[in-house]
N, CA, C and O of each residue as an XYZ file, in Angstrom:
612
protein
N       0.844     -1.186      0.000
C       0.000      0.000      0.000
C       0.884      1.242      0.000
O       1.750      1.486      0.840
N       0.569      1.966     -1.007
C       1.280      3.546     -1.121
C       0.916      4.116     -0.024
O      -0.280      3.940      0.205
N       1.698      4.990      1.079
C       1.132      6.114      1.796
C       1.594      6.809      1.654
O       2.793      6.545      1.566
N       1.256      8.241      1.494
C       1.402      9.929      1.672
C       2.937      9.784      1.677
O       3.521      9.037      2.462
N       3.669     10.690      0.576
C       5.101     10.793      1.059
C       5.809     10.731      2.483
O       5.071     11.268      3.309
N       6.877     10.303      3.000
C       7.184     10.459      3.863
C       7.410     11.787      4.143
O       7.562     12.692      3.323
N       7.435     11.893      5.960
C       7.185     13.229      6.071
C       8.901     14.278      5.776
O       9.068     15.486      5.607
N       9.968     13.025      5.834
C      11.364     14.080      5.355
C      11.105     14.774      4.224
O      12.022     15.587      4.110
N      10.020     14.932      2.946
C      10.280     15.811      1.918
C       8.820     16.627      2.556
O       7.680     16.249      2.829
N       9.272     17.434      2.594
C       8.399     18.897      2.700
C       8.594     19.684      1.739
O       9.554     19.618      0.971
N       7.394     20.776      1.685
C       7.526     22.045      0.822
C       8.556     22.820      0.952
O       8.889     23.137      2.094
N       9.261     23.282     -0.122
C      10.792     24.002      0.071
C      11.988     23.322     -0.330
O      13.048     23.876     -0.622
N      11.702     21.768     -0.326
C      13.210     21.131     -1.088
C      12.595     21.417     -2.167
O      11.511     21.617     -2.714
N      14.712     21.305     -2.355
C      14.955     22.157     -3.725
C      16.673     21.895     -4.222
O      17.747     21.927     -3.621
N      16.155     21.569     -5.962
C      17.264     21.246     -6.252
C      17.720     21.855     -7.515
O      16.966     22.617     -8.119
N      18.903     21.575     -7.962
C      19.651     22.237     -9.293
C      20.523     21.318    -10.072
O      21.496     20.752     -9.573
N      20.095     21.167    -11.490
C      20.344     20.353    -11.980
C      20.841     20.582    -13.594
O      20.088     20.892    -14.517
N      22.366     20.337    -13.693
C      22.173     20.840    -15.178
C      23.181     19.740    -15.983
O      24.056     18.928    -15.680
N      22.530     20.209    -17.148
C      22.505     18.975    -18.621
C      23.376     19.753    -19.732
O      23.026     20.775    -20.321
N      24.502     19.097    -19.879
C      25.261     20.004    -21.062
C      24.005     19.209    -22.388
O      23.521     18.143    -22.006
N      23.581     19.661    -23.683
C      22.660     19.675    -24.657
C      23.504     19.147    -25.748
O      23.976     19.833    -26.654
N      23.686     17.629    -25.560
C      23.905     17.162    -27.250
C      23.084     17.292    -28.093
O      21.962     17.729    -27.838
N      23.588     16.829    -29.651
C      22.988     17.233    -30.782
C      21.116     16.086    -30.605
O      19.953     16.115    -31.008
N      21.952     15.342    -29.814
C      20.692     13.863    -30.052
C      18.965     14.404    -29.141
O      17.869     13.844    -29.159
N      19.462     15.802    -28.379
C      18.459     16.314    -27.963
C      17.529     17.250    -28.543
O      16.496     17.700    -28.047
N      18.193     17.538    -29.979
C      16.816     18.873    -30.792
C      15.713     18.269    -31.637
O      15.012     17.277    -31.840
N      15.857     18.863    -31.811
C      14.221     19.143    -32.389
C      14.088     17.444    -33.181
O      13.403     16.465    -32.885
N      14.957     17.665    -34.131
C      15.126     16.327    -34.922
C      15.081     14.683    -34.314
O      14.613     13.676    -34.844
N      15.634     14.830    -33.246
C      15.814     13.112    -32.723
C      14.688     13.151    -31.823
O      14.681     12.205    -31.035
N      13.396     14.260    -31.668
C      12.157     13.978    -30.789
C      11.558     12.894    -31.228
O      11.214     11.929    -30.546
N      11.364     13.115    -32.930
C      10.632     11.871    -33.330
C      11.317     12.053    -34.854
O      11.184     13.018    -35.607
N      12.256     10.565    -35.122
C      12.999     10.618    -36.489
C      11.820     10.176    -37.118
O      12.033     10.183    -38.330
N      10.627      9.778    -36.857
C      10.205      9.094    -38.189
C       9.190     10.449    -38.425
O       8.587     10.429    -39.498
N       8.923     11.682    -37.494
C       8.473     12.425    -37.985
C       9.263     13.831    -39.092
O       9.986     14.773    -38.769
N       8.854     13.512    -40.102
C       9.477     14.367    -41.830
C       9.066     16.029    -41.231
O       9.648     17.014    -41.685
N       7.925     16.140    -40.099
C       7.894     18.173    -40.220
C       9.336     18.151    -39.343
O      10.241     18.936    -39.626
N       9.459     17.127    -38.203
C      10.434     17.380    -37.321
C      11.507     17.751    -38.042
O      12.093     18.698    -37.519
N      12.008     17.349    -39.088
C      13.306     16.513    -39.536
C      13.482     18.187    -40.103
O      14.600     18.674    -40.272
N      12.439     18.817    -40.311
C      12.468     20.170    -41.265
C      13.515     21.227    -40.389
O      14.537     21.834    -40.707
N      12.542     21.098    -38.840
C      13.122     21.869    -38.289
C      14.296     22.399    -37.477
O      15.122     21.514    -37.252
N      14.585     23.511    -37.008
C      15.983     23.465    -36.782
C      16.421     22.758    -35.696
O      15.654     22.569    -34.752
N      17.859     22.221    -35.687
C      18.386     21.286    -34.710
C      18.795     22.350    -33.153
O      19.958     22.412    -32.756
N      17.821     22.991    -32.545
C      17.296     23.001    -31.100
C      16.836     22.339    -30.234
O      15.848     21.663    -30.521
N      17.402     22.284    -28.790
C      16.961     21.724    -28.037
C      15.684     22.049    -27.890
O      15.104     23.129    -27.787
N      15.144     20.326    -27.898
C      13.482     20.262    -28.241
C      12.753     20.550    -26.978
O      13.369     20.268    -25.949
N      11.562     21.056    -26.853
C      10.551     21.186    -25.392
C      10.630     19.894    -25.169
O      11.307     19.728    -24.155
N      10.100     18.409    -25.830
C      10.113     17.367    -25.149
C      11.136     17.318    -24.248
O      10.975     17.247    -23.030
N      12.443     17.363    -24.953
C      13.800     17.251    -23.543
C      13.797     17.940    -22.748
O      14.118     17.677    -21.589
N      13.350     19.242    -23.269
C      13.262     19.992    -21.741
C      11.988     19.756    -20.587
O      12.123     19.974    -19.383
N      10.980     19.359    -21.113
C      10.042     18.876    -20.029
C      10.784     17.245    -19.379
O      10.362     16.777    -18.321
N      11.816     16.592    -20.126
C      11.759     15.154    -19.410
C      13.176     15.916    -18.602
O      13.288     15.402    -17.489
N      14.251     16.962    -18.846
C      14.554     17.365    -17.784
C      14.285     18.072    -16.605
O      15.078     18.051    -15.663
N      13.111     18.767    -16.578
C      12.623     19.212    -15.687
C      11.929     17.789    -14.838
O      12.144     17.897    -13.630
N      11.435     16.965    -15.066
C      10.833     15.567    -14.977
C      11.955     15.418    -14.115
O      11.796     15.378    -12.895
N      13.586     15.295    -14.885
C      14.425     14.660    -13.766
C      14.988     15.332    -12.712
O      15.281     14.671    -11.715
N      15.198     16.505    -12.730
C      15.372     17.223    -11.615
C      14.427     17.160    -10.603
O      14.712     17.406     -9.431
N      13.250     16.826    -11.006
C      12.253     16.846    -10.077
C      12.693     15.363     -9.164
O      12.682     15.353     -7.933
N      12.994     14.398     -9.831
C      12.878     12.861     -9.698
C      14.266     13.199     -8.616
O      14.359     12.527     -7.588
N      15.344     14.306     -8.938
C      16.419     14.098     -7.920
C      16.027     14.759     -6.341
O      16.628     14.748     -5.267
N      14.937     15.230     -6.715
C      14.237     15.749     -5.295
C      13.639     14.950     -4.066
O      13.891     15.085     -2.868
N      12.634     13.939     -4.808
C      11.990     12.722     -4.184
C      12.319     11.660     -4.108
O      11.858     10.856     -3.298
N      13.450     11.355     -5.187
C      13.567     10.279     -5.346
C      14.573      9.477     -3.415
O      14.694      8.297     -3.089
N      15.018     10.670     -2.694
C      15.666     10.262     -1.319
C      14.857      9.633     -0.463
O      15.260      9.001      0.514
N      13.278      9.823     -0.899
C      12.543     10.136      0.481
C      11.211      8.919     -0.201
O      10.088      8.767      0.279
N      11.809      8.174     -1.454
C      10.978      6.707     -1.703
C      10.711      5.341     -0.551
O      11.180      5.745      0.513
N      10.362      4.447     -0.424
C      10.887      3.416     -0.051
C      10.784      2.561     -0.823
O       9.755      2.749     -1.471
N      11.497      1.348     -1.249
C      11.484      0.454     -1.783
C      10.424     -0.041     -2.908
O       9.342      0.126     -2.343
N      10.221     -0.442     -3.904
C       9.075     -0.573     -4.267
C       8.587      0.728     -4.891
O       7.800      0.632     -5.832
N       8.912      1.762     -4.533
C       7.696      3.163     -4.926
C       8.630      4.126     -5.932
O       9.855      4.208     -6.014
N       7.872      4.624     -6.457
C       8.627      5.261     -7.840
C       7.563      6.967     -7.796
O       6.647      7.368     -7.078
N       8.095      7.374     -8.623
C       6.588      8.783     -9.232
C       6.428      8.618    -10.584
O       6.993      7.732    -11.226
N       5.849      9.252    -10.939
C       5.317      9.391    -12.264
C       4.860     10.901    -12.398
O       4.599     11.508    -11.359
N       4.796     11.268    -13.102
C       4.600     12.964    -14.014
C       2.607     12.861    -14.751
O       2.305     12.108    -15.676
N       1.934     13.479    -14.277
C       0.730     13.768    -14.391
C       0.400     14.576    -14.452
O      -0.814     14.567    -14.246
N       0.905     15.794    -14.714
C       0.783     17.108    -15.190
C       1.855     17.646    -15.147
O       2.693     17.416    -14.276
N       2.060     18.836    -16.541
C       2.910     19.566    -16.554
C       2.310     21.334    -17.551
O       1.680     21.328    -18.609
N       2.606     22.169    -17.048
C       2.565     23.205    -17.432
C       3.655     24.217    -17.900
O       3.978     25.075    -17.078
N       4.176     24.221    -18.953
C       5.525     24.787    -19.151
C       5.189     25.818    -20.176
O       4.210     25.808    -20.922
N       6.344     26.903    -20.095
C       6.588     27.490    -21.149
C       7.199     27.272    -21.415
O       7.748     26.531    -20.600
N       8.270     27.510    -23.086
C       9.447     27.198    -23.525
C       9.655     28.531    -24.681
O       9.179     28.670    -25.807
N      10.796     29.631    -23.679
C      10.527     30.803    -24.591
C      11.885     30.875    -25.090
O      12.245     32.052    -25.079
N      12.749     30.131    -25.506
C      14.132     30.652    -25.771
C      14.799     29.443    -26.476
O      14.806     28.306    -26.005
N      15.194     29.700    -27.307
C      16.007     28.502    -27.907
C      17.389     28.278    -27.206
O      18.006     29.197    -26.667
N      17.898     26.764    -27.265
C      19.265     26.409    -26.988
C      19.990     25.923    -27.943
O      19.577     24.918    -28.521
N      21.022     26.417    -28.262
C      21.719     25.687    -29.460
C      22.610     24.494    -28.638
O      23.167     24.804    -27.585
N      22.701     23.277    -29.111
C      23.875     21.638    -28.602
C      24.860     22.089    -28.272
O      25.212     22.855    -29.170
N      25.791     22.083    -27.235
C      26.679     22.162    -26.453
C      26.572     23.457    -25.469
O      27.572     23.969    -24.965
N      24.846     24.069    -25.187
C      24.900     24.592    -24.239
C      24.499     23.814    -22.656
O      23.933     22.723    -22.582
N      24.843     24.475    -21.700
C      24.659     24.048    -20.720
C      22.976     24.404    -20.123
O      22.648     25.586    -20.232
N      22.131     23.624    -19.628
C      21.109     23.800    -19.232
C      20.973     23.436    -17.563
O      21.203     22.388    -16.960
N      20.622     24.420    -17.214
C      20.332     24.770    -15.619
C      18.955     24.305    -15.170
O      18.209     25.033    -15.825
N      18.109     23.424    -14.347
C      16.939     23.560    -14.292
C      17.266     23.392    -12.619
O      18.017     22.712    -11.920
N      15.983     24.688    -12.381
C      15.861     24.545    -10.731
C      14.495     24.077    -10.622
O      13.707     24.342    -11.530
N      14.018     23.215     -9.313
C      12.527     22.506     -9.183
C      12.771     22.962     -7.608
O      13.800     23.305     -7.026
N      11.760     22.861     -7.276
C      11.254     23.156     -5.745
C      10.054     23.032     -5.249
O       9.118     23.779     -5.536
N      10.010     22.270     -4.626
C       8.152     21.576     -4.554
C       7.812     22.403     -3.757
O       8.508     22.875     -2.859
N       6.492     22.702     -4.065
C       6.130     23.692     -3.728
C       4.906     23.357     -2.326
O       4.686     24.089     -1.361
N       4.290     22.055     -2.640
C       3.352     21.625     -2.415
C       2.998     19.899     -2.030
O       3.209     19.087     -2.931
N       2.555     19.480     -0.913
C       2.296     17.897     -1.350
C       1.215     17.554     -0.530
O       1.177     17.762      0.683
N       0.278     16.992     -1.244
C      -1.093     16.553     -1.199
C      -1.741     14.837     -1.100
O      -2.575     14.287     -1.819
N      -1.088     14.389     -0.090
C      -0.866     12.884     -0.013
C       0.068     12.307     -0.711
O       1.161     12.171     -0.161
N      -0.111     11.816     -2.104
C       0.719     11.288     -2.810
C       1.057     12.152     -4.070
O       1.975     12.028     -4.881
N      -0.055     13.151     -3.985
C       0.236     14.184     -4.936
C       1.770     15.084     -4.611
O       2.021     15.466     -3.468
N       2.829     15.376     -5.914
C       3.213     16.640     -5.060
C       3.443     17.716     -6.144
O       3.205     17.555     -7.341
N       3.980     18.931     -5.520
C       3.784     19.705     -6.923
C       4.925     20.634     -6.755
O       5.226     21.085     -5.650
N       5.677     20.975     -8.040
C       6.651     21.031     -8.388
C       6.692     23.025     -8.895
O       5.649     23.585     -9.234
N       7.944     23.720     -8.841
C       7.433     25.399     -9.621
C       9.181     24.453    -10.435
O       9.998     23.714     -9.885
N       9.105     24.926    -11.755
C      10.446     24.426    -12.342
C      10.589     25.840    -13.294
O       9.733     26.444    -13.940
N      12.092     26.109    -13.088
C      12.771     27.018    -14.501
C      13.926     26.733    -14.873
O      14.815     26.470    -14.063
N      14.122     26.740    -16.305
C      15.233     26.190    -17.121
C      16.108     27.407    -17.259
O      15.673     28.544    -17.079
N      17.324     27.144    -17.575
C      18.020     28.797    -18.007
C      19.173     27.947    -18.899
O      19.437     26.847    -18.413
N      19.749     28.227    -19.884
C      21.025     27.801    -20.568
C      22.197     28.732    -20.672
O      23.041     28.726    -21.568
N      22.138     29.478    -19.705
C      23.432     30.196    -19.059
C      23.512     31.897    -19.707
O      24.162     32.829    -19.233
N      22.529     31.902    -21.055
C      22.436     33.008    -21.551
C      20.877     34.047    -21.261
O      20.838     35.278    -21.265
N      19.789     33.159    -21.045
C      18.445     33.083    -20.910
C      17.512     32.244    -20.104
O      17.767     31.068    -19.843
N      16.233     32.968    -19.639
C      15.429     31.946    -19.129
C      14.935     31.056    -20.034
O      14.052     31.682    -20.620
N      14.996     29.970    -20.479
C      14.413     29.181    -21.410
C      12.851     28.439    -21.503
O      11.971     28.372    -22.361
N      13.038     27.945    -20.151
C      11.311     27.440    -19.681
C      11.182     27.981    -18.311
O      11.966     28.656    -17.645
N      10.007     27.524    -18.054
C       9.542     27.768    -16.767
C       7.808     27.270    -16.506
O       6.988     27.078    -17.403
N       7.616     27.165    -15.290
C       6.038     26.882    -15.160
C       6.012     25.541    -13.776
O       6.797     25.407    -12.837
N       4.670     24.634    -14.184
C       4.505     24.186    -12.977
C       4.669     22.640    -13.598
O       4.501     22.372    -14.788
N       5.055     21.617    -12.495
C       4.499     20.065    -12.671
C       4.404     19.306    -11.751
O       5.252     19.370    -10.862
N       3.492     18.483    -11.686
C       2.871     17.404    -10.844
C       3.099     15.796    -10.618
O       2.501     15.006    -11.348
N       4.011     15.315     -9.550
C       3.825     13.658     -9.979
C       2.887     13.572     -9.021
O       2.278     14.434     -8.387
N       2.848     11.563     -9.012
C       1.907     11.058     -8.145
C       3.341      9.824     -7.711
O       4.186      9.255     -8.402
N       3.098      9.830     -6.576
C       3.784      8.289     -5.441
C       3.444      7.160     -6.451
O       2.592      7.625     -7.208
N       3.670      6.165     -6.719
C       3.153      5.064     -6.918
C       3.995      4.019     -6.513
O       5.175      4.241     -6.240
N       3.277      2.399     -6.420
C       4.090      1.604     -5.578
C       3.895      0.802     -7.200
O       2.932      0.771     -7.966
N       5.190      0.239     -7.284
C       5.604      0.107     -8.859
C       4.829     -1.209     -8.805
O       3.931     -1.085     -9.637
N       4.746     -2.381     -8.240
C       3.991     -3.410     -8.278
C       3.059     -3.315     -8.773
O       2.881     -3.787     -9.895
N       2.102     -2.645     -8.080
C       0.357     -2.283     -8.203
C       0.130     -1.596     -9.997
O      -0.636     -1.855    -10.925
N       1.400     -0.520     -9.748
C       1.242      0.124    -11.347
C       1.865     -0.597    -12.230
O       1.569     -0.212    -13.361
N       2.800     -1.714    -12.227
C       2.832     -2.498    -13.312
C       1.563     -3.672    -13.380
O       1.493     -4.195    -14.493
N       0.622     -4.137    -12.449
C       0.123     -5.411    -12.426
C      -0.901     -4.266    -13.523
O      -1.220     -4.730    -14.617
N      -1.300     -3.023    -13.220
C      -2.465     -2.458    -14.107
C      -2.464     -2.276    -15.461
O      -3.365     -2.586    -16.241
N      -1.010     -1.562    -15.804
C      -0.955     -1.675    -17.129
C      -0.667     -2.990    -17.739
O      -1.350     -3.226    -18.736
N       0.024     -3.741    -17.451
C       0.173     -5.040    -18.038
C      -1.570     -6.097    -18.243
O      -1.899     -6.916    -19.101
N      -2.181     -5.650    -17.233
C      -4.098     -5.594    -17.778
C      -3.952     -5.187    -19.044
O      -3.853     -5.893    -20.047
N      -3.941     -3.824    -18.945
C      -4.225     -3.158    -20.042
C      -3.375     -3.513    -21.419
O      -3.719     -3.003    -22.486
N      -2.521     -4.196    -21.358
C      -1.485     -4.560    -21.927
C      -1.769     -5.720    -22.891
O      -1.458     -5.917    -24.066
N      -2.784     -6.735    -21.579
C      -3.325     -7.934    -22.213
C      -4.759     -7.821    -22.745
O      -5.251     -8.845    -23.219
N      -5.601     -6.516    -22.719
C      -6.777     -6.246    -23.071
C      -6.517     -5.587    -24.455
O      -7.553     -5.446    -25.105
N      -5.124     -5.050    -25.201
C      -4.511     -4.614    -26.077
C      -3.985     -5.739    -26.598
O      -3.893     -5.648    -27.822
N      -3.572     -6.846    -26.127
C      -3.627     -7.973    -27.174
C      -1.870     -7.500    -27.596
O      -1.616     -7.309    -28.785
N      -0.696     -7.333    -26.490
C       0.249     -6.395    -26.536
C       0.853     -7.166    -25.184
O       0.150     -7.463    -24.218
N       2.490     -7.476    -25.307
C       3.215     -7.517    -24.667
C       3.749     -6.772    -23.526
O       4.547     -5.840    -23.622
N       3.120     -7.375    -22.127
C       3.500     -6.091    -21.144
C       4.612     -5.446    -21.126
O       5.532     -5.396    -21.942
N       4.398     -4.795    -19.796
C       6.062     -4.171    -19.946
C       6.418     -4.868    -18.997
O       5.865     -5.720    -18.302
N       8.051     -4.123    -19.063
C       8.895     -4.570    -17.797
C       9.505     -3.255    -17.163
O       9.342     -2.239    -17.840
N      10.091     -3.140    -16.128
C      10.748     -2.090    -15.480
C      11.881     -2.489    -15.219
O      11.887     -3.570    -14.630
N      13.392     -1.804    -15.535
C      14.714     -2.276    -14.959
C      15.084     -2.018    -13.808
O      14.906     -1.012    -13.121
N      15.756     -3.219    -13.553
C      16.239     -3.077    -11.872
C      16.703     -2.031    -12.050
O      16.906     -1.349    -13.055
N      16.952     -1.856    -10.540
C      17.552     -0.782     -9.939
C      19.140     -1.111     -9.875
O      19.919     -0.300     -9.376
């Protein structure tokens, strides 16, 4: 049974986290089999920047798991006002702002050393990885589709 984060993460942790930007992160390698992508210029894409904000967040909670329990990302609200060209450095700060049982909630801003790049809000949920793999792998076999798996730790 999932319960309510433990009480060591409170509102106010806060972390900093930064990603030097290879080429394999713009616009182009979001999705190769998509031809508009391929058009556009090789910038670091919003997808990477929302799954780094995702991980900075993950270096926040991830101390205060126990065994078994993971998060997951269930909302996100971002802006993305600034381009990064590959071999800049990207800064993202997260700081939870908020936590609501298993809910918690995140304020995140990106900067690449010249500009604010993103910024805005995001949300995981606790989950106890058992329970959330036995569900999708349902769903997995109601799809007529090979479950998943999760790698050790």
């Amino acid at each position: 049974m999932v319960r309510p984060v433990k009480p060591t993460l409170k509102p106010g942790a806060n972390t900093e986290f930064s990603f030097r930007v290879p080429a394999t992160k713009t616009v182009p390698h979001l999705f190769p089999e998509a031809h508009e992508f391929q058009l556009m210029p090789t910038v670091f894409a919003t997808g990477f920047m929302v799954g780094l904000m995702e991980w900075t967040c993950l270096k926040i909670i991830d101390p205060h798991l126990d065994e078994g329990e993971g998060s997951l990302g269930v909302h996100i609200d971002v802006s993305h006002i600034a381009a990064t060209v590959p071999g800049q450095t990207v800064t993202v700060t997260a700081e939870c702002t908020r936590i609501d049982g298993r809910r918690l909630y995140f304020r995140v801003k990106a900067h690449d050393g010249l500009d604010l790049i993103g910024e805005g809000d995001h949300e995981r949920m606790i989950v106890d990885w058992g329970k959330f793999e036995s569900r999708v792998n349902e769903k997995a076999k109601r799809a007529r589709l090979a479950p998943i798996t999760r790698k050790a730790e």
